[in-house]
matplotlib code that plots the C-alpha trace (Angstrom):
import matplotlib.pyplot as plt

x = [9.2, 9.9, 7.6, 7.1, 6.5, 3.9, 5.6, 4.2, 5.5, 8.8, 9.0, 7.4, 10.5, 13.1, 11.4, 11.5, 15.0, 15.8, 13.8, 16.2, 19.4, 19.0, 16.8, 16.9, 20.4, 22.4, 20.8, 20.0, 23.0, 22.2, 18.5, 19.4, 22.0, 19.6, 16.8, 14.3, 11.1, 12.8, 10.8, 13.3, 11.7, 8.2, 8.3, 9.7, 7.1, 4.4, 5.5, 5.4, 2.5, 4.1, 2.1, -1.2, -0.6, -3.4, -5.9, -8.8, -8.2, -11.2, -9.4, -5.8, -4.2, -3.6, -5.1, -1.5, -1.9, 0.9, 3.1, 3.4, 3.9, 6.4, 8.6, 8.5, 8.9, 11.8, 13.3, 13.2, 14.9, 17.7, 19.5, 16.7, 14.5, 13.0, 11.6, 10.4, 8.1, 6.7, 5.0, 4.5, 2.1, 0.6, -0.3, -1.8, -4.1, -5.5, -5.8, -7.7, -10.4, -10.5, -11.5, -13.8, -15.2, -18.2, -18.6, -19.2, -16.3, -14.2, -15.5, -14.4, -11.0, -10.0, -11.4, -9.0, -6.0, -6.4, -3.5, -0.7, 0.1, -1.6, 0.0, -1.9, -0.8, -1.9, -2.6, -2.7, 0.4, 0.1, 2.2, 0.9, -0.2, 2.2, 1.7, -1.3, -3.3, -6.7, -6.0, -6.0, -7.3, -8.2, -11.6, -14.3, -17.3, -20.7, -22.1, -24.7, -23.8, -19.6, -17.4, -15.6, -12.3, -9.7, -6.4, -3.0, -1.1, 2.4, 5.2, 3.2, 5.5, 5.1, 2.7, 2.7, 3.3, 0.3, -3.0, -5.2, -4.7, -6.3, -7.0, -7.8, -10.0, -12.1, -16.0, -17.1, -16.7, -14.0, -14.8, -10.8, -10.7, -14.3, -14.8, -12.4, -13.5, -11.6, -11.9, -10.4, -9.6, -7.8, -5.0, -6.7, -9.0, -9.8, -8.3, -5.7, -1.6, 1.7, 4.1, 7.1, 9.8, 11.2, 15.2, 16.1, 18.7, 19.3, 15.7, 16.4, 14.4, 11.6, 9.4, 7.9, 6.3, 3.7, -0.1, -2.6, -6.5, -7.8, -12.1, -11.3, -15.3, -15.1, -18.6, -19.6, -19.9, -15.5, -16.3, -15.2, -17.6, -19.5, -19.0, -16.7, -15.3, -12.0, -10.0, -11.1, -10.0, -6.7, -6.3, -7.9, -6.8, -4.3, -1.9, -0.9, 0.3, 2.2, 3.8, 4.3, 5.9, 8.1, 9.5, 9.7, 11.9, 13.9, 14.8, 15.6, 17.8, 19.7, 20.2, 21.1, 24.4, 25.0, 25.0, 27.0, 29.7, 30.4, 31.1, 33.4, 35.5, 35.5, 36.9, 39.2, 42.7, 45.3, 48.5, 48.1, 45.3, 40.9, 40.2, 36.9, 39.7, 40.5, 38.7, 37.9, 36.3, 34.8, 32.9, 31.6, 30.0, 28.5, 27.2, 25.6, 24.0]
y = [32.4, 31.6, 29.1, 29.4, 26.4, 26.3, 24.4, 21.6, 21.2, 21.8, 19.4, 16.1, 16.9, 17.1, 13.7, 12.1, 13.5, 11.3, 8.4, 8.6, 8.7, 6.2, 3.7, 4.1, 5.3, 3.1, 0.1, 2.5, 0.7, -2.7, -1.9, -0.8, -3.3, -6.3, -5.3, -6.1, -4.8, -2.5, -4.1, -2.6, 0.7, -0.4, -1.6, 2.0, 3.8, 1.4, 2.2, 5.9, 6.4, 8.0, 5.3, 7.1, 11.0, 11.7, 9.7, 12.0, 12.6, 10.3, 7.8, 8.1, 10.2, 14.0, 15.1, 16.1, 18.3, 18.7, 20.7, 18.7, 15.5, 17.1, 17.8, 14.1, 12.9, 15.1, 13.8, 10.1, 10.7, 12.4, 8.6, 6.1, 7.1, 3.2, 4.0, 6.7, 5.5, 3.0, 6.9, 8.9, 6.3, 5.6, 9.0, 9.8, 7.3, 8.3, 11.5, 10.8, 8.8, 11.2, 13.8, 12.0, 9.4, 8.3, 8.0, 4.7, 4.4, 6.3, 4.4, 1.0, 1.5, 4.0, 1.5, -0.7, 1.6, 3.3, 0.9, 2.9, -0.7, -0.8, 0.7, 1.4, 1.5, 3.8, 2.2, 3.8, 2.8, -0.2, -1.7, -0.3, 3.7, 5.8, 9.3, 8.2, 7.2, 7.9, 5.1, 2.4, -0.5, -2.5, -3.0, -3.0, -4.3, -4.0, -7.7, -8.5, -5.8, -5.9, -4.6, -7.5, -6.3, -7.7, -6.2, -5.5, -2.3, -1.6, 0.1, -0.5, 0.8, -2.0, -3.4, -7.7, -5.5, -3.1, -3.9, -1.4, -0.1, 3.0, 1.7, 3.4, 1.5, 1.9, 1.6, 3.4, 2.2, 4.1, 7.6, 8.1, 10.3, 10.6, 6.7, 6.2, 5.3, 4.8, 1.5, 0.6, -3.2, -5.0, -7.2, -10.8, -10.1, -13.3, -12.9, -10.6, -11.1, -9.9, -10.7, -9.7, -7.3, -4.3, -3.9, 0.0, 2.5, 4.2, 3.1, -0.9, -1.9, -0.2, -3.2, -2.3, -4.6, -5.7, -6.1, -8.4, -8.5, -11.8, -11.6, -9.6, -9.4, -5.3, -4.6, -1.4, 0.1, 0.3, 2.7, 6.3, 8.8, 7.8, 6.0, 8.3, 10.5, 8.3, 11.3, 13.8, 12.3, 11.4, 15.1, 17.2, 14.8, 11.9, 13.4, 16.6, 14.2, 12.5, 15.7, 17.1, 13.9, 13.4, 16.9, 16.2, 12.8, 14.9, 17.3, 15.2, 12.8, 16.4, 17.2, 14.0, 13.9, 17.6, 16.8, 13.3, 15.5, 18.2, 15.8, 13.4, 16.9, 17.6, 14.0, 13.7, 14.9, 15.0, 17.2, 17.5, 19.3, 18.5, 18.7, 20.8, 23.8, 23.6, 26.3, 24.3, 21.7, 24.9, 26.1, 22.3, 22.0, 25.9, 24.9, 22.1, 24.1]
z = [-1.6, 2.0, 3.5, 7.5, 8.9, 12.0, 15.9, 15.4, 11.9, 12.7, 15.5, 12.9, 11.0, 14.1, 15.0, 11.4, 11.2, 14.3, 13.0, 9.9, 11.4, 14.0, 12.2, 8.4, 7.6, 8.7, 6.4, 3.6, 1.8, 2.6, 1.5, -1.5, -2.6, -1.5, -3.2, -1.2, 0.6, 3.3, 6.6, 8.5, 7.5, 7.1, 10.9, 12.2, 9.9, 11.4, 14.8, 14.6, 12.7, 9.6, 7.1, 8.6, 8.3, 6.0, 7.7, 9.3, 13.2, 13.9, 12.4, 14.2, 12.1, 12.0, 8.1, 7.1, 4.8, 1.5, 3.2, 6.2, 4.0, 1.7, 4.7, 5.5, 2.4, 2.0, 5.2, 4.5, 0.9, 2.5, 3.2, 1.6, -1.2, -1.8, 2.4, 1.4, -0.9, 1.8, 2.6, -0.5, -2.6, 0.6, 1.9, -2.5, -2.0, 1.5, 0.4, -2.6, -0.7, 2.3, -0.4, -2.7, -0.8, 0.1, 4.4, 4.1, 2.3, 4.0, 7.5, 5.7, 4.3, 6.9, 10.1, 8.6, 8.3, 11.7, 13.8, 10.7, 9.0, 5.7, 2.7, -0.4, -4.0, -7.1, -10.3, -13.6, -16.2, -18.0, -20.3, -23.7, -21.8, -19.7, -20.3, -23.0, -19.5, -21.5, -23.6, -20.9, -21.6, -18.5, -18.5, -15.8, -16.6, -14.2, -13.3, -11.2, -9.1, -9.3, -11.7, -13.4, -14.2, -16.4, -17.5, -16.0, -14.8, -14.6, -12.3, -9.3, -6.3, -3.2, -5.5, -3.7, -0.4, -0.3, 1.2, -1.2, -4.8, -6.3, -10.0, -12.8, -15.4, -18.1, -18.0, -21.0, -24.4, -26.4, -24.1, -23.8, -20.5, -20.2, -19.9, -16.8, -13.4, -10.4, -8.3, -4.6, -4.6, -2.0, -1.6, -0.9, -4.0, -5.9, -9.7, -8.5, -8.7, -9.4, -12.8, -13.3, -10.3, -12.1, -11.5, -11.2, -10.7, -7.2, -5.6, -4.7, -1.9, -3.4, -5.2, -8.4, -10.2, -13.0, -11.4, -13.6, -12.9, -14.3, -13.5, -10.3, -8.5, -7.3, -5.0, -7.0, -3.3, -4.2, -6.9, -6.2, -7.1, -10.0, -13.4, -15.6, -12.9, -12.6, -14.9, -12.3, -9.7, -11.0, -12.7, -9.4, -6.4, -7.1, -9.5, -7.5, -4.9, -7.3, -8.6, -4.4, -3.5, -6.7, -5.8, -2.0, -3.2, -5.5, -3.0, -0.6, -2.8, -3.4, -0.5, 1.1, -1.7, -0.7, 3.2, 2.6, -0.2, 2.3, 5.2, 3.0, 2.4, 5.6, 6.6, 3.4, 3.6, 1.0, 0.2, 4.3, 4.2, 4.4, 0.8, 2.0, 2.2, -1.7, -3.3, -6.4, -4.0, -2.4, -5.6, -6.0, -3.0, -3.7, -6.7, -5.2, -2.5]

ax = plt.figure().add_subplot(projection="3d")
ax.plot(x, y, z, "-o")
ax.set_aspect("equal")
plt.show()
């Protein structure tokens, strides 16, 4: 299928592109061997308002819709995939309350994420449920008018570095799916921190790490939709974000090693000759596009 894309579009990816290559690739290998949140790229997303894309127009942003982000998404993985996923988690979770929310709650969080610095986090994995996410266990319990929540999550991409998280938790006593809620708790909660940093292959610089919840006080105005709904939203709103922006990062990733192969065969000469003119090198780099 061949996708048009509309002007304006096409010119957010010629300017990402440019972003990329001036700011982001040239310290993609030093973010990735240091390991470290990539403020570098944080900083350039901040000042070009790529952390706020989803965010309503009202709000400063331009309701990006998955195309539009894909194509981004795509662009940053080309040279640093751990950047790009100061964006992708990000962009999920804005989404999810711009379509679900309440306009109150969409007023609060988005008031505060208007000047393109916050990044948000999405919370479901924990260390006992991956792909078994109705059988999470972290509990929130309804006191006094806040959900008391207790438990811990796992895989949490910029998890001490993001300023909201999406989390998924259980209200309902042994409902599986139909007993999940979804709850938006900030950073400077009380009762909430950060265990152990997750070492992995090919995404350093992109922090991952263990969240626990000890008696973290939620107002239940943070609850998304209502009691029970949390499985919804994850299946109808969150996870196809998750799915669009895996494949954007995927893409990317591929064709960042095509772009970087076929200009190392251009540059690399042996027997007195580029090595891009060997055929066998030729059907490599075909099969590859």
């Amino acid at each position: 299928m061949f996708l048009q894309l509309s002007p304006e579009q096409r010119e957010l990816q010629k300017q990402v592109k440019a972003l990329v290559a001036e700011r982001i690739a040239p310290r993609a290998a030093e973010i990735d061997a240091r390991d470290e949140f990539p403020q570098e790229s944080y900083q350039a997303f901040k000042e070009t308002g790529l952390l706020k894309l989803s965010l309503p127009t009202e709000y400063g942003g331009i309701r990006a819709n998955a195309t539009t982000l894909c194509l981004v998404i795509e662009e940053i993985s080309k040279s640093s995939p751990a950047s790009a996923l100061l964006v992708f988690p990000t962009q999920a979770v804005i989404r999810t309350i711009r379509e679900v929310g309440t306009e109150e709650q969409k007023h609060r969080f988005f008031s505060t994420m208007s000047a393109g610095d916050k990044l948000a986090a999405f919370c479901l994995t924990e260390p006992n449920y991956g792909s078994d996410a109705g059988s999470l266990q972290t509990r929130a319990n309804l006191e006094n008018g806040a959900y008391v929540v207790n438990g811990s999550k796992t895989y949490i991409t910029q998890g001490p570095h993001a300023h909201f998280y999406l989390v998924f938790v259980r209200t309902g006593p042994g409902k599986r799916t139909a007993g999940i809620s979804a709850l938006i708790i900030p950073r400077d909660t009380p009762g909430l921190s950060f265990g152990k940093k997750e070492r992995k292959m090919g995404l350093g610089g992109s922090v991952t790490s263990e969240m626990i919840l000890t008696d973290v006080r939620v107002p239940k105005d943070n609850l998304l939709l209502s009691e029970g709904q949390g499985w919804t939203i994850l299946s109808r709103h969150s996870n196809p974000m998750r799915v669009w922006g895996a494949a954007s990062m995927a893409l990317g990733i591929a064709e960042g090693a095509y772009e970087a192969a076929l200009e190392f065969a251009k540059q690399r000469t042996q027997f007195k000759r580029k090595i891009a003119s060997f055929q066998s090198i030729r059907f490599m780099l075909a099969d590859m596009k």
